[in-house]
N, C-alpha and C positions, 0 to 999 in steps of 0.2 A: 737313270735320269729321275729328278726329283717330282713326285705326283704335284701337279698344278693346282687339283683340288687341296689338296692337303697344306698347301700354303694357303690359297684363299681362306681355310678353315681356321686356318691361325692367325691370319689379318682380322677375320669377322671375331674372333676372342679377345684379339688385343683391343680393337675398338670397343666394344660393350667395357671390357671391366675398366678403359679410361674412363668412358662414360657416368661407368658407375664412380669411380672414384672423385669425378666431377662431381656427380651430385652430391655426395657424400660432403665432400668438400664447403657446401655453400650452408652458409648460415639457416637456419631453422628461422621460419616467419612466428612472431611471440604469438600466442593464443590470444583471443578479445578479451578484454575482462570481463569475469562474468556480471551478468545485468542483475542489479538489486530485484529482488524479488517484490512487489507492489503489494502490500494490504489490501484485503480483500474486501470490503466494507459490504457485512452483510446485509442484503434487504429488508428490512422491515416489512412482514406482512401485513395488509391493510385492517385496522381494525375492526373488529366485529359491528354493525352496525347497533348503535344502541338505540335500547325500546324507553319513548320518553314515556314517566306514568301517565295515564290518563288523567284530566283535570275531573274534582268531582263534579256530577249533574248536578245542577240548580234547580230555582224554580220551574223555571222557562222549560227546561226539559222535561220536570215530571209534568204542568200542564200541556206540553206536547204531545207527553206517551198518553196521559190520561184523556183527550179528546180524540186521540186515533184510536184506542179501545174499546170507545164508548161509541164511536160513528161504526166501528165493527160488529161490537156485539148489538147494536140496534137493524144492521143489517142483514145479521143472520148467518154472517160469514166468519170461518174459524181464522182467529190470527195466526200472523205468521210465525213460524218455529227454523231454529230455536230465537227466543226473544233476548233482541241485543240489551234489554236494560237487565237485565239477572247481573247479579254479580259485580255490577257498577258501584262503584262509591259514588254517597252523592252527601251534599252540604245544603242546609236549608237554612234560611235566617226569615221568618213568619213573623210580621208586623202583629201586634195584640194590644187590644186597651185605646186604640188609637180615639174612637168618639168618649171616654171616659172612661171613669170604676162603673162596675157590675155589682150588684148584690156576690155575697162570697156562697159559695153553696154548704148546704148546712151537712153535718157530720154524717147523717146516716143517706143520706145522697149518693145515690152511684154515680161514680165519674162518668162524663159530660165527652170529655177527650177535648176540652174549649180551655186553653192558656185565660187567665183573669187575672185584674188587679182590682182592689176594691180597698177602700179605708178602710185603716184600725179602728180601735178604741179612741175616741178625742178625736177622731183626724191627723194624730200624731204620729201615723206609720203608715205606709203603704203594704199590703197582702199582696204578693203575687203567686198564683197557685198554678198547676195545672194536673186536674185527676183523670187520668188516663179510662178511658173504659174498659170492663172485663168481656173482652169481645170472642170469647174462646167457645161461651155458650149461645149467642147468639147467629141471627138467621147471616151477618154479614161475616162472618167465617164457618158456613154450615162444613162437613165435613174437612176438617185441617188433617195434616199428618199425622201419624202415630205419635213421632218425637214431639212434635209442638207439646208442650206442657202449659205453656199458658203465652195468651192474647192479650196484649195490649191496645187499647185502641185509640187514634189520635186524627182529628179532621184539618184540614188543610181550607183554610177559610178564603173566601174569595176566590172561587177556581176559574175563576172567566176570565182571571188576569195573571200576566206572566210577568210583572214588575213586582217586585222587591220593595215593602216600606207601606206607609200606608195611604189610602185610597186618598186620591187630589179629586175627584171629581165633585161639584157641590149637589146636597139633593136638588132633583126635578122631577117632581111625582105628579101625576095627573092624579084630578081630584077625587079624592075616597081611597085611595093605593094606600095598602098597607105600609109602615116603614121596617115590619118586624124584616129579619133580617131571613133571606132563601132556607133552605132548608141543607145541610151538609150532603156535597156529593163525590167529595172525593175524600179518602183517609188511607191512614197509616195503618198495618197490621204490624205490630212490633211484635216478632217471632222471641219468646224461651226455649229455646230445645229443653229435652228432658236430662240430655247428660251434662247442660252446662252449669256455672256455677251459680248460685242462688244466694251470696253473702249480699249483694246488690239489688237483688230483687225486690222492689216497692212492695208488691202484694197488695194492692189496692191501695196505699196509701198515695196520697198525694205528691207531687212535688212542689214545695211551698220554701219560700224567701221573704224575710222583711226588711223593707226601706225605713232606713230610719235617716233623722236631719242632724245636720252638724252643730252638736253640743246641745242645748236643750229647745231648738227649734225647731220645727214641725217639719214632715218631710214635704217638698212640694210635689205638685202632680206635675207629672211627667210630659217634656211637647213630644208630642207625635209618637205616645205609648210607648211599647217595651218590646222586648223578641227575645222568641223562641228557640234558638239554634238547636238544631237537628241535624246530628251526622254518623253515617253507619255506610250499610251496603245494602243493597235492592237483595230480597232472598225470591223464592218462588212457589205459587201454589203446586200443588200436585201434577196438572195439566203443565208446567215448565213455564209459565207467564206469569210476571211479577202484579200486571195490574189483571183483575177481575171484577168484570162488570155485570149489577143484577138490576132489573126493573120489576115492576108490578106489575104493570103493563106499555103496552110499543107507544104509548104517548105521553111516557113518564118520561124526566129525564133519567138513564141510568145512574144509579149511584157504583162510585170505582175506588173499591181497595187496591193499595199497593202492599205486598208483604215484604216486613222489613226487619233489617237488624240493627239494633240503636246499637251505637260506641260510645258517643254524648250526648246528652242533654242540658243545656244552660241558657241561665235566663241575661240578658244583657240589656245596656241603655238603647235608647236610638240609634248612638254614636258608637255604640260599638264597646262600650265598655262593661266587662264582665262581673255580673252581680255573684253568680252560684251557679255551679254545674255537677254535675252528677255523671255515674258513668257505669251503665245498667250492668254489661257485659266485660266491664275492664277486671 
């Protein structure tokens, strides 16, 4: 008699391999096509934030540093360190000549550190000088660096005012009031190192220009005088402070050197237009 399992066993064979030959049988589903690949658009890292230069200090500035120096050193109290004016570039445009000519000072004259303009010969030229003082030996650079080689000195006229150009106010003197003019109490130390170059160095001489008048007519005097432009960098005494205040005594005004490094020097109209300039350190 025929095993009953062993047909079952050949029923369950013949079903699978129809099975299979069914699947076999059916079409294959196509693949997707493959998806374009997207560019990648790389980011842009943010850029670095930029440092804008600093504008230079003006007037306005140096009689700020120079009245908070002077209410310091009158108080007895050490400035603060380190001092944000070192190292500043700063642009000066100094009104001069403005009430008139001056006598010119005479050749064996030590510079004054005072911008002038004074008539030629005839009247037919305008002088305009300015002889810096030899301040290297004197009490208002006592002790300078080793490198300083030489001192320039140069005063900043009208220190009680912070405007640019020259003086609007008219006199008002009560009677007997001298009209001579204050005595200088703020200036420039225009620093030489000893290792820079000296093809430019004045050496006492003067900075001197003449105005002369279109074709053979005489120069006119100038409205509202001439200027000074001054531009460099604030340097520092030894102590790490650009301005240094000295008195004679607590009921003098102090007088306030600022130490400094010229780049220019030129002399120009009211208006802004450039006569001659010079370039101590270029």
């Amino acid at each position: 008699m025929p095993d009953a399992n062993a047909a079952k066993r050949a029923a369950v064979v013949l079903c699978l391999g129809a099975t299979l030959a069914a699947a076999a049988c059916k079409p294959r589903e196509a693949a997707p096509p493959p998806v374009d690949a997207q560019p990648v658009t790389p980011v842009a890292a943010p850029p670095a934030p930029s440092q804008t230069p600093l504008t230079p200090l003006g007037r306005a500035d140096l009689i700020t540093a120079a009245r908070d120096a002077a209410s310091t050193f009158a108080a007895g109290q050490a400035p603060a360190a380190p001092d944000p004016l070192a190292g500043r570039r700063f642009a000066l445009n100094l009104a001069f000549g403005c009430a008139g000519p001056q006598p010119p000072l005479a050749e064996d004259d030590a510079g004054d550190g005072l911008p002038r303009w004074s008539w030629g010969p005839d009247r037919k030229t305008i002088q305009i000088t300015l002889a810096p003082g030899d301040w290297k030996p004197s009490a208002l650079v006592a002790g300078p660096p080793a490198d300083w080689e030489a001192v320039e000195g140069l005063w900043v006229e009208r220190p009680w005012t912070s405007v640019d150009g020259c003086p609007g106010a008219a006199a008002d003197r009560p009677a007997g009031d001298s009209t001579a003019p204050s005595p200088q109490t703020l200036g420039l130390a225009a620093v030489f190192e000893a290792d820079g170059s000296r093809l430019k160095r004045r050496n006492g001489r003067a900075y001197a220009y003449t105005v002369r008048g279109e074709g053979e007519a005489p120069a006119a005097a100038p409205v509202n005088g001439y200027r000074l432009v001054l531009e460099g960098r604030f340097a520092a005494w030894p102590s790490g402070q650009t301005l240094r205040c000295r008195a004679a005594g607590p009921d003098q005004r102090p007088v306030c050197i600022a130490a400094v490094q010229l780049d220019r020097i030129a002399f120009t109209t009211a208006d802004g237009v450039q006569l001659s300039e010079w370039r101590p350190n270029g």
